[in-house]
C-alpha positions in Angstrom: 43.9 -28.8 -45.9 44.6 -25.3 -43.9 46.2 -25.2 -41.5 43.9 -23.2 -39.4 41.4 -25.4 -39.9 40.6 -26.9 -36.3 38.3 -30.0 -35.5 35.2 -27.9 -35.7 31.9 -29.1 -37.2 29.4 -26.1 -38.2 25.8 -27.3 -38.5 23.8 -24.9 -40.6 20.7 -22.8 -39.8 20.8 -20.5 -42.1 18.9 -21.8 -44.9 15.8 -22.8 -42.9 17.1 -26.4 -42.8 14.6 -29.1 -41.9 17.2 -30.3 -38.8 19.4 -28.2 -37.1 21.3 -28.4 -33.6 17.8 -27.8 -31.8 15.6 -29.7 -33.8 16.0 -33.4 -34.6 20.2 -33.3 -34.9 21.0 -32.7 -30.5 21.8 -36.5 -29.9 23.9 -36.5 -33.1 25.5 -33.2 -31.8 26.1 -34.6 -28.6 28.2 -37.7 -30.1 30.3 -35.0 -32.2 31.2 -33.4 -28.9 33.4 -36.3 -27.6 35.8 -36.0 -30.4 34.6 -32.4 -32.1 34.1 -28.7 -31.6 30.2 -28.5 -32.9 28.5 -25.2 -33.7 25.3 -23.9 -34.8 25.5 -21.8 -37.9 23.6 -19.0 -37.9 25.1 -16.3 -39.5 25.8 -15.0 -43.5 27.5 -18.1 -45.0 30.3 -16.0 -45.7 34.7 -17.5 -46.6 35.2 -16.0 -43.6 32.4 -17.5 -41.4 33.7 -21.1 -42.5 37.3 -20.6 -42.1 37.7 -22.5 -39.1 35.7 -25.5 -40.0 36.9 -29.1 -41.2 33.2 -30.1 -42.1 29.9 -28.2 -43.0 26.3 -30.4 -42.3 23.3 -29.1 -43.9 20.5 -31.2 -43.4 17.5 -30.4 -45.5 17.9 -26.4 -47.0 14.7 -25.0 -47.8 15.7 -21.6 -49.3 17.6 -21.0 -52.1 21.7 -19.8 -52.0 22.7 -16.6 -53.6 25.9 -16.7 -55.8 28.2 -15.4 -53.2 27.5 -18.5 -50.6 28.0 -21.4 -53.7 31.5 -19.2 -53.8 32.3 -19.6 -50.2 31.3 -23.5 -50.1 33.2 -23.9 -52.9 36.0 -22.1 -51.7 35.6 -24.0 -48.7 35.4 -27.6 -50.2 38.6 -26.5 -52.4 40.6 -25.5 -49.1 40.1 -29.0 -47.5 36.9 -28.7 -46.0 34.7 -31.4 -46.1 30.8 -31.1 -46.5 27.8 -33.2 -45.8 24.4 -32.5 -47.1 21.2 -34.3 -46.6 18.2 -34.1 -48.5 14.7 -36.2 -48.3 12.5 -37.3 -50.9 11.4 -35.1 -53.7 14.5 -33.5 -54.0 15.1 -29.9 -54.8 11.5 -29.5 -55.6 9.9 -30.4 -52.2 13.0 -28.1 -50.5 12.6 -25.3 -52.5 16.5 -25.1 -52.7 18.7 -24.9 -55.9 21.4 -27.1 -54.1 22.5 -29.0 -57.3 23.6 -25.9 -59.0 26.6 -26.8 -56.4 26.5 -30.3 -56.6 26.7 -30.1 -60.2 30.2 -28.8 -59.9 31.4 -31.9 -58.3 29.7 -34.5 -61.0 26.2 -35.0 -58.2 22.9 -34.5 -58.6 19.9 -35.0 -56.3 16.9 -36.2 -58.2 12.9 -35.5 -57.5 12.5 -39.1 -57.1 12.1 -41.3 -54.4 12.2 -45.7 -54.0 9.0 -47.3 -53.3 9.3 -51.1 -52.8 6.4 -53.5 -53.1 8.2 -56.2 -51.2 8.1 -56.3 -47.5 11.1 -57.8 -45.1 11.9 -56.8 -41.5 11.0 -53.0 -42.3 7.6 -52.2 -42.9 7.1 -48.8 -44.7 7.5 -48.9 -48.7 10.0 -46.0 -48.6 12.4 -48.5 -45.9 14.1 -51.5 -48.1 16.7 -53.7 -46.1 20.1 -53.8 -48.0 21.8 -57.2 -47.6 25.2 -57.7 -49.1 25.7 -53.9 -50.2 28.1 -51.6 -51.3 27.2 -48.6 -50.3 30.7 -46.8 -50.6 33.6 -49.1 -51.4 35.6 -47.5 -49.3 33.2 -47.4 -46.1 33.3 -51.8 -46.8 37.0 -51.6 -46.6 37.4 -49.7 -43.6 34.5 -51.8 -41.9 36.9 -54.8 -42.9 34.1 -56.4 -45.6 34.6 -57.9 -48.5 34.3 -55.7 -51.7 33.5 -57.8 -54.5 35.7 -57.3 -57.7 37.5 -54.8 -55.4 39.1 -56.7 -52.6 42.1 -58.6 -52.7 40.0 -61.9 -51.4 38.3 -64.7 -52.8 34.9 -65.7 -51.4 36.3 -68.2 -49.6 38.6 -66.2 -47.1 36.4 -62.5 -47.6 36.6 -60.5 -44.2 33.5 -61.5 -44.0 30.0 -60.6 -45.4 29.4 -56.8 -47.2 27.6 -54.1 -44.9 23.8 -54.7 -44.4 22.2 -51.2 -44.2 18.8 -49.6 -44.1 18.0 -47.6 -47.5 15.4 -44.8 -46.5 12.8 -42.3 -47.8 16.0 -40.6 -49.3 15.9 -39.3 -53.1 18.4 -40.8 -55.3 21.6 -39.1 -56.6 22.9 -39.0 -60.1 26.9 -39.1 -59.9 28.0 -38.0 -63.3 
């Protein structure tokens, strides 16, 4: 990682993003602030406008990136910066974005698809399916101290308890190549 890089969080405005610091992301901006430096980003999405960042948010893009901005997230990502993008259902169709020409540098894709259950169990929209028992990163289960089947040096028996229960919402599915 640079160096120069602080503990500064830069949450994106510049692609018409669906959330931003003012609009649906100000209590998760306010939880950053404890521990994190948080700004808006408004300006070109420019090498040098990142610079001082450790992570990037973009939370729903609805216009496309030129050539030049893939570069400097790239460039970005490659010099330690971390990156967190969000997307709802319908992918890259319903956004009007061309996000996974990046992510498909990194093996990811976003598809235009969405899960619908027909099954119903604490949570009541069809897009909303309770996740008992999942593995929803490996490495999120270890650091919560669960048990990672296959993965974990534990039996059953003495696990570190149950795997992470989680909420799976109106989110597209990614492809991870």
């Amino acid at each position: 990682m640079d160096s120069n890089r602080g503990k500064t969080v830069l949450i994106s405005s510049t692609k018409g993003e669906q959330f931003h610091m003012n609009a649906g992301l100000k209590s998760m901006s306010r939880r950053l602030r404890s521990s994190w430096k948080v700004q808006p980003l408004k300006d070109d999405l420019t090498e040098n406008s990142l610079s001082a960042a450790q992570l990037l948010i973009f939370i729903g893009p609805r216009e496309k990136f030129t050539k030049t901005e893939f570069d400097a997230i790239n460039g970005f990502v490659r010099n330690g910066g971390s990156l967190l993008l969000s997307l709802g259902d319908g992918g890259e169709g319903k956004y009007d974005t061309n996000i996974n020409f990046l992510l498909e540098d990194y093996g990811i894709m976003v598809n235009s698809d969405s899960v619908v259950r027909t099954s119903y169990y604490k949570y009541f929209h069809p897009k909303e399916a309770l996740i008992a028992n999942g593995v929803l990163n490996r490495e999120i289960n270890k650091a919560g101290g669960k048990f990672v089947p296959g993965v974990s040096d534990y039996d059953n028996e003495t696990s570190l308890g149950r795997s992470l229960t989680f909420v799976y919402s109106v989110r597209s599915n990614i492809t991870r190549g």
